[in-house]
C-alpha positions in Angstrom: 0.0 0.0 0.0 0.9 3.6 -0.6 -0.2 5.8 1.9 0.8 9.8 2.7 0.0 11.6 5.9 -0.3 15.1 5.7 2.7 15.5 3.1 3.5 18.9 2.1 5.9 20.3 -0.5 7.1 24.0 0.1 9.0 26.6 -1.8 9.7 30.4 -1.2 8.2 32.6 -3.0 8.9 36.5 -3.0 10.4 35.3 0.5 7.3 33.8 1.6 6.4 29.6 1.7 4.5 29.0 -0.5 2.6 25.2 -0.6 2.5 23.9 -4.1 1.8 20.7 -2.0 -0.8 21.1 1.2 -1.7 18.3 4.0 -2.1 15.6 1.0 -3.9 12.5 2.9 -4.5 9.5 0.6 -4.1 5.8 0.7 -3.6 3.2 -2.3 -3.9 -0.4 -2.2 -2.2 -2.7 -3.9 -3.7 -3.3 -7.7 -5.2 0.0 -7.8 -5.2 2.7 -10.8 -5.9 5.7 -9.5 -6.3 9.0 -11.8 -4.9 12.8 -10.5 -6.8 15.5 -12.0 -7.4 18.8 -11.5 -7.5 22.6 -13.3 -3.9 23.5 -14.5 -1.5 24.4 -11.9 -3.2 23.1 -9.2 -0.1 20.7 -8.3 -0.6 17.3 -9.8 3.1 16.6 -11.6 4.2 18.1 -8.1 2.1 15.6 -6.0 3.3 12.7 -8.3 7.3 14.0 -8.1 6.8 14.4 -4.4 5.4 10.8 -4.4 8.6 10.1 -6.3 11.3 11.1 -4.2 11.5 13.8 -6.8 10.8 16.4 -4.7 11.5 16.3 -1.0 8.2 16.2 1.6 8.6 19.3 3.4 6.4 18.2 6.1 4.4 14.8 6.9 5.6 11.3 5.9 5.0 9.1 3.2 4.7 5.3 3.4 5.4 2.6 1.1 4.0 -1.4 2.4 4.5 0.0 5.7 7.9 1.6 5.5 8.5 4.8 5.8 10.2 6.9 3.0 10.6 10.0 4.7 12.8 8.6 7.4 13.8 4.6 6.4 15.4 4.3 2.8 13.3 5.5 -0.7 12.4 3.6 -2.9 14.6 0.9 -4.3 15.1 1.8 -8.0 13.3 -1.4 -9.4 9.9 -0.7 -6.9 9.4 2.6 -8.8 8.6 3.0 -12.6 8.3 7.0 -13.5 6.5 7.8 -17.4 7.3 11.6 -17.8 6.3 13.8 -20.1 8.9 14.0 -22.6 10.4 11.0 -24.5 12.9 8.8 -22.7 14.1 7.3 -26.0 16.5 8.2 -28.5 15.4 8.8 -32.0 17.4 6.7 -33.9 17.6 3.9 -32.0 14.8 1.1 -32.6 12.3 0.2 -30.3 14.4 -2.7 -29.4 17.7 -1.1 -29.1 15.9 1.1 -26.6 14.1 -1.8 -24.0 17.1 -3.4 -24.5 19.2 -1.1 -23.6 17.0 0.2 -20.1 16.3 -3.3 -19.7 21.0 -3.5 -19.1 20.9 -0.3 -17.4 18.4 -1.2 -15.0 17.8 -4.9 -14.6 20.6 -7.6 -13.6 19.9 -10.5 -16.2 21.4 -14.1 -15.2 21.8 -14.7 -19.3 21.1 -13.3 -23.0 17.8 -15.7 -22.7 16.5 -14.0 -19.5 17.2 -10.3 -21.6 15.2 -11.4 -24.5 12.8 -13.0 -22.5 12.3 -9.8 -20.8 12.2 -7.7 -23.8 9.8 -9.9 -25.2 7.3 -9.6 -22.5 7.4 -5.9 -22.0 6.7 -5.5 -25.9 4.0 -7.7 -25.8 2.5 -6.2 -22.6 2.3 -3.2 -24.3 1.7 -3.8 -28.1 4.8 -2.4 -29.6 5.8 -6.3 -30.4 4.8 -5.1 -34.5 7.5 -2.0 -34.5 10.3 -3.7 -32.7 12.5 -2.9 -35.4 11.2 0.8 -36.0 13.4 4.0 -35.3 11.9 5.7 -32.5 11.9 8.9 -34.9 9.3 7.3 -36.8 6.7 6.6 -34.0 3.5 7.9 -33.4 2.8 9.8 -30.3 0.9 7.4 -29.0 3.3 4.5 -29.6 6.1 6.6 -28.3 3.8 6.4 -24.5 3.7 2.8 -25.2 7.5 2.5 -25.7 8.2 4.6 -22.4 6.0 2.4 -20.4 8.1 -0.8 -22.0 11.2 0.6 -20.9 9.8 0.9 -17.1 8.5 -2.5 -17.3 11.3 -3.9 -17.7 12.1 -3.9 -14.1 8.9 -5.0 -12.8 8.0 -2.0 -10.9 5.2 -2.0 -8.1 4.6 1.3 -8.4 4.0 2.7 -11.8 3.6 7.1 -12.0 2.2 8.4 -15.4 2.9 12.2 -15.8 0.2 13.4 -18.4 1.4 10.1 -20.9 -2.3 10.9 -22.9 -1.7 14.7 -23.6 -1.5 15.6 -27.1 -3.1 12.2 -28.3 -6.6 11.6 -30.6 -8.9 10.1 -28.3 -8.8 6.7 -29.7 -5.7 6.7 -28.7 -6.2 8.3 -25.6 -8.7 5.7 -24.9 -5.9 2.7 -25.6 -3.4 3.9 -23.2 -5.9 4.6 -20.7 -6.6 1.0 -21.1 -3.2 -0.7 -21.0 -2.5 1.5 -18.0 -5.9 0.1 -16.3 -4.3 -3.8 -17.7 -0.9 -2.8 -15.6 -2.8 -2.2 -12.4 -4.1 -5.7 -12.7 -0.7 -7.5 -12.5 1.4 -8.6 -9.8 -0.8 -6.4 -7.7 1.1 -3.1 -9.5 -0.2 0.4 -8.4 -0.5 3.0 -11.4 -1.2 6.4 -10.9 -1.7 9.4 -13.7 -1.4 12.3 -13.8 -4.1 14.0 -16.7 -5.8 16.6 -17.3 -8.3 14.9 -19.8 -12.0 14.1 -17.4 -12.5 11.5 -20.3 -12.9 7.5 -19.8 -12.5 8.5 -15.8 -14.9 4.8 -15.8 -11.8 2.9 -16.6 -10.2 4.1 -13.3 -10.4 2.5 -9.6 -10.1 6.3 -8.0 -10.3 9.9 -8.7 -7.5 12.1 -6.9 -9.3 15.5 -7.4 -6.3 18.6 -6.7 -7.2 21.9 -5.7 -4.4 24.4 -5.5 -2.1 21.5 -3.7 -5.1 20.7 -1.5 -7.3 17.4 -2.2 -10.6 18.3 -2.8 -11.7 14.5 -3.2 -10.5 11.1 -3.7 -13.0 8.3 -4.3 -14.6 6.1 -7.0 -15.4 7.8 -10.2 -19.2 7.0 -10.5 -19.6 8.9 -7.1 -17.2 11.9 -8.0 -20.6 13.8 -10.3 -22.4 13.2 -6.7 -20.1 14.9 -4.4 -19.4 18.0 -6.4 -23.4 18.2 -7.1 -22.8 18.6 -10.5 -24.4 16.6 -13.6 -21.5 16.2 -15.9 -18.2 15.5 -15.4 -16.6 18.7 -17.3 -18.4 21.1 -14.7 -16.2 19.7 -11.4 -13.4 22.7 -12.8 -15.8 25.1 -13.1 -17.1 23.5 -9.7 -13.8 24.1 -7.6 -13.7 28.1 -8.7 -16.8 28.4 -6.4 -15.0 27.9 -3.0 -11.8 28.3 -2.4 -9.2 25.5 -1.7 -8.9 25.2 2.3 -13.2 25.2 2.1 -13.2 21.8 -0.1 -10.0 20.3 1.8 -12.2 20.4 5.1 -14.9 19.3 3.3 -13.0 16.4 2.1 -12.0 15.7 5.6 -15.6 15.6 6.9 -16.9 12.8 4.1 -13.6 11.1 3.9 -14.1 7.8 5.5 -17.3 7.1 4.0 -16.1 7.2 0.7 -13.2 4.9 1.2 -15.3 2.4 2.7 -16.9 2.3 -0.6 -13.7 2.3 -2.3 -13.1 -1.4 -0.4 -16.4 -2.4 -1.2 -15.9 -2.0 -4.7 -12.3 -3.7 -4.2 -13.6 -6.7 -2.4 -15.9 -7.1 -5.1 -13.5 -7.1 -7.8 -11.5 -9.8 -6.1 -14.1 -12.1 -5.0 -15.2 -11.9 -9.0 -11.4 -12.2 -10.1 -10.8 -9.3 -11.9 -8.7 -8.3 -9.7 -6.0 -10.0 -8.1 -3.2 -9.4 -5.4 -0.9 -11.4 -4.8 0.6 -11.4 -1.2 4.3 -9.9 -0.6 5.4 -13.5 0.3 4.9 -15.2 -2.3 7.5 -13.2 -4.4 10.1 -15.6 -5.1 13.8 -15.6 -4.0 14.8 -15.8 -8.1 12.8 -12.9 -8.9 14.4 -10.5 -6.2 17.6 -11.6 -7.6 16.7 -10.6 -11.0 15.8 -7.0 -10.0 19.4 -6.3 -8.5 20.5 -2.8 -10.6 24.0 -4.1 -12.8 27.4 -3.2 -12.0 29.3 -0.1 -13.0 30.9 -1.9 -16.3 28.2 -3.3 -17.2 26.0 0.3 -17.2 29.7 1.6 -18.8 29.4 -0.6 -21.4 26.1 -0.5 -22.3 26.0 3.4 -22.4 28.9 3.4 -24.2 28.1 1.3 -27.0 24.6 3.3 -27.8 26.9 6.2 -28.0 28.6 4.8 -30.9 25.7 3.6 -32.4 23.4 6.7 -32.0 26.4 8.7 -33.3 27.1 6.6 -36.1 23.0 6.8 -37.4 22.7 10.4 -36.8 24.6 11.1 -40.1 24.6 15.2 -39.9 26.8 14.6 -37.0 29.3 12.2 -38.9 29.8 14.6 -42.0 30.0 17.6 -39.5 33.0 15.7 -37.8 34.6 14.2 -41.1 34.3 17.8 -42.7 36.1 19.2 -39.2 38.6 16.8 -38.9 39.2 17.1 -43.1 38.9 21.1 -43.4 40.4 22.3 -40.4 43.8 21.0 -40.9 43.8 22.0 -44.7 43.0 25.5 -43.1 46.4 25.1 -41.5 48.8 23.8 -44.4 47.7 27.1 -46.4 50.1 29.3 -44.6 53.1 26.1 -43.9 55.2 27.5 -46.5 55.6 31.0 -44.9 56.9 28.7 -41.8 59.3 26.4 -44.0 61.4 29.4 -45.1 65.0 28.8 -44.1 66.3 31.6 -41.6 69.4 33.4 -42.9 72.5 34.3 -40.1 75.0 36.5 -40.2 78.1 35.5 -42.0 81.4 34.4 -40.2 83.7 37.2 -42.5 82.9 41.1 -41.8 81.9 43.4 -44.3 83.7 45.5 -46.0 81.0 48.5 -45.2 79.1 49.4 -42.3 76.5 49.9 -45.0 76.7 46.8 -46.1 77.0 44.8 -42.6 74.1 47.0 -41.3 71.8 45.5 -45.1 73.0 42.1 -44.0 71.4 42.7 -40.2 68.8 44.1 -42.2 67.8 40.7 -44.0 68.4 38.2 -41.1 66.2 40.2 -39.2 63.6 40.4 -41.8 63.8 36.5 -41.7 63.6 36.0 -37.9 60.3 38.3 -38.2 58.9 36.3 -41.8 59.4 32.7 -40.1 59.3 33.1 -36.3 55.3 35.2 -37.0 54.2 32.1 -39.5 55.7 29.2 -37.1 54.2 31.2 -34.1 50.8 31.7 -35.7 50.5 28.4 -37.3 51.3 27.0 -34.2 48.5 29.2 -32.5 46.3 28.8 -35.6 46.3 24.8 -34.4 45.7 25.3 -30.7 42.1 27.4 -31.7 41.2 25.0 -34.0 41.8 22.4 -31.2 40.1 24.0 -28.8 37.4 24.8 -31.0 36.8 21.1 -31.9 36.9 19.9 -28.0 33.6 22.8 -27.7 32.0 21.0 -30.8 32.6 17.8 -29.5 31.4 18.1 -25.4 29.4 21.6 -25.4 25.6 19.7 -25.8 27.1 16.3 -24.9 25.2 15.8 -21.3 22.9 19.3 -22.0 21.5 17.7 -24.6 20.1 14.9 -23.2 19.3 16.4 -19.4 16.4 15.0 -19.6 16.9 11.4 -20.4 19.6 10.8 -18.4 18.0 12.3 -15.4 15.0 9.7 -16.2 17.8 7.4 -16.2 19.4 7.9 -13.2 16.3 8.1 -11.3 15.7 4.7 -12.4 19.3 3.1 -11.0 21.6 4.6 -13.3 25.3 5.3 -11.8 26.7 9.0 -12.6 30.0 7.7 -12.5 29.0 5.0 -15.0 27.7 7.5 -17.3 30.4 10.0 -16.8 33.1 7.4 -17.9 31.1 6.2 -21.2 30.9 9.9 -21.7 35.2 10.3 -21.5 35.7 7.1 -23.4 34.0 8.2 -26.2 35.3 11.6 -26.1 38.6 10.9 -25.5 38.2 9.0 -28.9 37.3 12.3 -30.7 40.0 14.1 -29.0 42.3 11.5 -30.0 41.6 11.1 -33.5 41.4 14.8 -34.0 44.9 15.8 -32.7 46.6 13.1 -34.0 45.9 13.9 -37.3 46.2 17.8 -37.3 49.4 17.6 -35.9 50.2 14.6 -38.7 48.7 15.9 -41.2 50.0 19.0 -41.0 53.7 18.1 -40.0 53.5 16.6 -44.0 53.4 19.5 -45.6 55.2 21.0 -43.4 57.7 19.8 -40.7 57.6 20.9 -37.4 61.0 23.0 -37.0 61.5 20.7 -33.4 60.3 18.1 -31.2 57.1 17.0 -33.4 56.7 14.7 -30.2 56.6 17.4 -27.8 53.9 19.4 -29.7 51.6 16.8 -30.7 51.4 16.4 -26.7 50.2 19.9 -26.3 48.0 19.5 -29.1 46.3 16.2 -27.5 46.4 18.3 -24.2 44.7 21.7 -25.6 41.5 19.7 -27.4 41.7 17.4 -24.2 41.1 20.9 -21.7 38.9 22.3 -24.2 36.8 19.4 -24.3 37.2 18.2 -20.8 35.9 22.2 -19.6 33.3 22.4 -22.0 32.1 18.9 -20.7 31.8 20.4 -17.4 29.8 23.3 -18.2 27.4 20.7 -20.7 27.1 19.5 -17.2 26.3 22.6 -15.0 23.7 23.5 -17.6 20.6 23.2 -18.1 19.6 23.1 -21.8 21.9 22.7 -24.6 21.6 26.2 -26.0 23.1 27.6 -22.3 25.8 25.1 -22.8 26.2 25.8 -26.1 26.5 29.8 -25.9 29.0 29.4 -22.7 31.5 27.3 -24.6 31.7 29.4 -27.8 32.5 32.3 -25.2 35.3 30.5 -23.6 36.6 29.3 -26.7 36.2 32.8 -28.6 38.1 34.5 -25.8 41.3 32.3 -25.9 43.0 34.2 -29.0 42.8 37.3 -27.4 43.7 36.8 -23.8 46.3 34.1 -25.0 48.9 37.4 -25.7 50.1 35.1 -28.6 48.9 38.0 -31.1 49.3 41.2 -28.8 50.5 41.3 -25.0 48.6 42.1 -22.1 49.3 44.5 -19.6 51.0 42.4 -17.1 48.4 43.7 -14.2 45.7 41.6 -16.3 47.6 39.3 -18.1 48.5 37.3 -14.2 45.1 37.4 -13.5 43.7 36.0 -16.6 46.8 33.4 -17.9 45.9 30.7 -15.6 42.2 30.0 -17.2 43.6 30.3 -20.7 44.3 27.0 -22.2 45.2 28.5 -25.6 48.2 30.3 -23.6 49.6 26.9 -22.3 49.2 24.5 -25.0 51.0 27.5 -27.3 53.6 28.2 -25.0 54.3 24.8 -24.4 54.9 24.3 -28.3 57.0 26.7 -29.3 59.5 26.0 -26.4 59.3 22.4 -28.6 60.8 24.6 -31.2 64.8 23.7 -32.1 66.8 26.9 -30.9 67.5 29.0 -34.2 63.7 29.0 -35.1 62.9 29.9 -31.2 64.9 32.8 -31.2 63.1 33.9 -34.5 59.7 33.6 -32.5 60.9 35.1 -29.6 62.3 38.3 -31.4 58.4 38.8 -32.9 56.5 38.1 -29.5 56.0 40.3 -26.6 54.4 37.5 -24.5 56.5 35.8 -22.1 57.0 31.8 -22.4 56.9 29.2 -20.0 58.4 25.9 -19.5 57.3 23.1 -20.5 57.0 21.7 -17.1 54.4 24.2 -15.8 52.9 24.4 -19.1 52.2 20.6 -19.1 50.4 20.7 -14.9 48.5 23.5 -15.7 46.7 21.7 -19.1 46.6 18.5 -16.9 45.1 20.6 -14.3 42.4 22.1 -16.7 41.3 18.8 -17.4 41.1 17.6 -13.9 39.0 20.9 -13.2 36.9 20.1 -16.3 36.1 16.4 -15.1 35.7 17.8 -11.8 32.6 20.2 -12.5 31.1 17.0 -14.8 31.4 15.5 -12.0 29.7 17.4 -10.1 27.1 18.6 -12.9 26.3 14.6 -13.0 25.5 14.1 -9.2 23.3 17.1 -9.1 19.6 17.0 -9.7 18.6 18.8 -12.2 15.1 17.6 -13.1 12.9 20.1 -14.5 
C-alpha cells in the first residue's frame, strides 16, 4: 500500500512559503489505478514528483508497504517505474535497441535468454511487439507512450507514476493507453497512478484524486465523483472548484472522507471475489525474482551506455559529416600558410663586411627573416591550438545538456553518474584522440615541425583534451543545450585574445587572466618544442612571455582535472525540470 500523511511540499516565493503541496492524505492499495486530476497548476506533476522522491516532503511522511520513506530508505530503484512527459528514448535507436538497452541499465539478467525473454514480455504487454525494429523517430505519439511504459517495465515495478502520458493524443488513442495503463494495475498487484488533465474515460479508473491548488478536494470512486461536487456532468467539477476556495473543499474532504473509502473497499472486495482483480501477497515473491531486480554493475552500465553512443552517433549522419568535414577542413586551413613557416632563416656571415653599410643591409635581411618565419611558425602553431580548442567545444558543449532530460530519467531509475560519466570520457577521449593526432600529422606533412614533433603533438592532444574536458563540465552545469552551447563558444572565442600570442597584455591583467587560458599553455608549451635558431626567430616577434614546459604541461593537466571535476559534479546534481 501507498499511503501519505499530511505531506506537504514548500517553496519560497517572494520570501514567503508558499505550498505547491498542502496536507495531501490518501491511501492506495495494492492493484489500484488511480487518476490525479485537476485545473492546470493546481499541483498534480508536483504531487506525483513528491510521491517520487523527486521532490522532498517538506512536512508529513509518506509510506510505502509499511515503510516509511521520509525517514527509512526510498524507494529501491526497481519498486518505482516514473512515465514523464517528454520522450525517454533516443530517435534513432529502434524500439528494441531502446528496452534493451534500459532493460541493461536497470535490470541484472542471469543470461542473453532471461534479456530477451524480458524484452519480449514488455513488448507484448504493451503492443509495440509489431514495430520492434522501428526507429523511434518514426513513431506515433501514442506508440512513443507505449515505448516509455516498456522501458519501465522492464524492471517490474510495483509502483507505476504516469505524468500526463495521454496529452497531445486523438482520443482513440487516448482511450488505448488509458486501457493498457488500467491492464498494468491488474498484475502482480502493480499500483499506477496518472497524472491528466483529460476528465475523459475517468470509468476505466479504480479512484479519482481530485487537486485543488495542492489541497485534495476529493478522492474516491469515479461514479460517485458527479455526486459529491453536485454537479451533472463531469466537465463542470473545474468550473465546480472556482466556487470555493481551496482550504473550504479540503475540510470538506476531511468531513466525508471515511465514508467514501469504505466504498472504495467495497468496490475492491468485489472485484477480487469476482477475479478481476488479483493481489498477490508480498510473500509469495520468489527468492529468483528478487535476484533478477538487482541494478548491474558499473561496467556493465559503462558498457552498455557506451556502446549506444557509438551507435546513435554513427545513425545520426549530420553529426558524422560535420565531424569528417572538421577533422578534413580544419587541418587544410592550416597547411595554407606552412610555407611561410618552412622558409630557411638566414645568419649572419662568419667574414665582416667590408662596409658598415653593407653589414648593417645584412642585419637588415636576417632580421627580416627572424620576423617572416618566427610570426608564420608562431601563428600556425596558434592557428592549431584554436582550432583544437574549437573542436573539444564541438565535440562536449551539448554532450550531457542535450540529453538532461533522459539521463535524469535514467538515473532516477538506477543509473550510476559515474558509469555515465566514464562512457561519456571514453568516447570523447576517442574524438580528442583522433582529431589531434591527425592535425598535428597531417599538418607536419606538408610542413615539418621545426622541433620536437613529439613534444607538440602532446600539447595539441592536451589543448582539445582541456577544451573538451571544460566544455564537458559546463554541458554538465547547464541546463539546456543552448546555455551550454553559448557558454563554450564564449570561452573558446576568448582564448585568441587573452592568449597574448597576437598582442600582449598588460601584465596587471595578463597574471590574472593566464591561468584560465588554455590556448596560452598549450602554445607556449609548443614553441619551447621549437629547435633553438627558429625559437629565437619567434621570440624576437612576441612580446608575451613563455613558460616551460614543465608548468605548461600541470596547468593543461590541471584544466582537465577541473573540467572532469565540474562534470562531476554537474552529473550528481539534480537537475530535473
Amino acid at each position: 500500500m501507498l499511503e501519505l500523511q499530511d505531506v506537504c511540499f514548500t517553496i519560497q516565493k517572494d520570501g514567503e512559503a508558499v505550498n505547491l503541496v498542502d496536507r495531501a492524505s490518501i491511501k492506495v492499495p495494492r492493484g489500484h489505478f488511480m487518476a490525479i486530476v485537476g485545473p492546470s497548476g493546481c499541483g498534480k506533476t508536483t504531487l506525483l514528483k513528491t510521491i517520487a522522491g523527486l521532490n522532498p516532503e517538506s512536512e508529513g511522511a509518506l509510506f510505502w508497504e509499511g515503510r516509511n520513506l521520509s525517514e527509512d530508505a526510498d524507494f529501491e530503484p526497481s519498486e518505482i517505474g516514473y512515465v514523464p512527459q517528454f520522450s525517454v528514448a533516443y530517435d534513432p535507436l529502434t524500439v528494441d535497441e531502446s528496452i534493451e538497452a534500459a532493460t541493461r541499465l536497470r535490470v541484472k539478467t542471469n543470461n542473453a535468454e532471461d534479456l530477451d525473454h524480458r524484452i519480449d514480455r514488455v513488448l507484448e504487454e504493451t503492443g509495440m511487439t509489431g514495430f520492434a525494429d522501428r526507429q523511434v523517430k518514426v513513431l506515433s505519439g501514442g506508440q512513443k507512450r507505449r515505448l516509455g511504459l516498456a522501458m519501465e517495465l522492464v524492471s517490474d515495478p510495483k509502483l507505476l507514476l504516469c505524468d500526463e502520458v495521454t496529452s497531445g493524443l486523438d482520443p482513440r488513442s487516448e482511450r488505448e493507453i488509458v486501457r493498457l495503463l488500467h491492464e498494468l494495475s491488474r498484475r502482480e498487484g502493480r499500483i499506477v497512478l496518472s497524472v491528466t488533465h483529460s476528465l475523459a474515460h475517468l470509468e476505466l479508473y479504480d479512484s479519482i484524486l481530485v487537486l485543488h491548488e495542492g489541497r485534495v478536494a476529493y478522492h474516491g470512486p469515479p461514479e460517485l465523483m458527479n455526486h459529491y461536487f453536485s454537479v451533472h456532468d463531469t466537465e463542470e467539477v473545474y468550473p465546480k472548484l472556482a466556487t470555493q476556495s481551496s482550504e473550504q473543499w479540503h475540510n470538506s474532504w476531511a468531513k466525508h472522507r471515511d465514508a467514501y473509502y469504505g466504498k472504495l473497499e467495497k468496490g475492491r472486495a468485489k472485484a477480487i471475489a469476482a477475479g478481476t482483480l488479483h493481489v498477490p501477497q508480498k510473500a509469495a515473491e520468489s527468492e529468483e525474482d528478487s535476484k533478477q531486480l538487482k541494478t548491474p554493475g558499473f561496467f556493465t552500465q559503462l558498457s552498455t551506455l557506451l556502446s549506444r553512443r557509438w551507435r546513435i552517433f554513427f545513425r545520426d549522419k549530420g553529426q558524422v559529416f560535420l565531424q569528417l568535414a572538421i577533422l578534413i577542413c580544419f587541418p587544410l586551413l592550416v597547411t595554407l600558410f606552412s610555407d611561410k613557416a618552412s622558409d630557411n632563416i638566414k645568419t649572419l656571415s662568419d667574414s665582416k663586411q667590408e662596409n658598415f653599410i653593407d653589414e648593417y643591409k645584412e642585419q637588415q635581411m636576417v632580421r627580416q627573416d627572424q620576423v617572416k618565419v618566427g610570426s608564420a611558425v608562431s601563428g600556425i602553431i596558434m592557428f592549431q591550438v584554436i582550432l583544437l580548442s574549437l573542436m573539444g567545444s564541438n565535440n562536449s558543449a551539448r554532450e550531457i545538456a542535450g540529453e538532461r532530460p533522459i539521463f535524469e530519467k535514467e538515473k532516477f531509475g538506477g543509473l550510476r553518474p559515474s558509469a555515465y560519466l566514464a562512457s561519456k570520457v571514453a568516447f570523447l577521449a576517442c574524438l580528442v584522440l583522433a582529431q589531434s593526432v591527425w592535425m598535428g600529422v597531417f599538418v607536419n606533412f606538408f610542413g615539418q615541425f621545426r622541433g620536437d614533433f613529439g613534444q607538440h603533438l602532446i600539447f595539441l592532444l592536451l589543448i582539445n583534451g582541456a577544451m573538451t574536458a571544460i566544455c564537458l563540465g559546463i554541458s554538465a552545469m547547464m541546463r539546456t543545450a543552448e546555455q551550454a552551447s553559448l557558454l563554450s563558444i564564449y570561452l573558446v572565442g576568448f582564448q585568441l585574445p587573452l592568449s597574448g600570442a597576437v598582442l600582449a597584455l598588460p601584465e596587471h591583467i595578463e597574471q590574472f587572466t593566464r591561468p584560465f587560458i588554455s590556448a596560452y599553455w598549450a602554445w607556449s608549451g609548443s614553441v619551447e618544442s621549437l629547435e633553438d635558431k627558429v625559437l629565437s626567430a619567434v621570440k624576437s616577434v612576441i612580446d608575451t612571455s613563455l613558460t616551460a614546459q614543465n608548468a605548461c604541461l600541470y596547468t593543461l593537466g590541471l584544466h582537465i582535472g577541473l573540467g572532469l571535476l565540474a562534470s562531476w559534479i554537474g552529473t550528481r546534481r539534480h537537475q530535473w525540470d
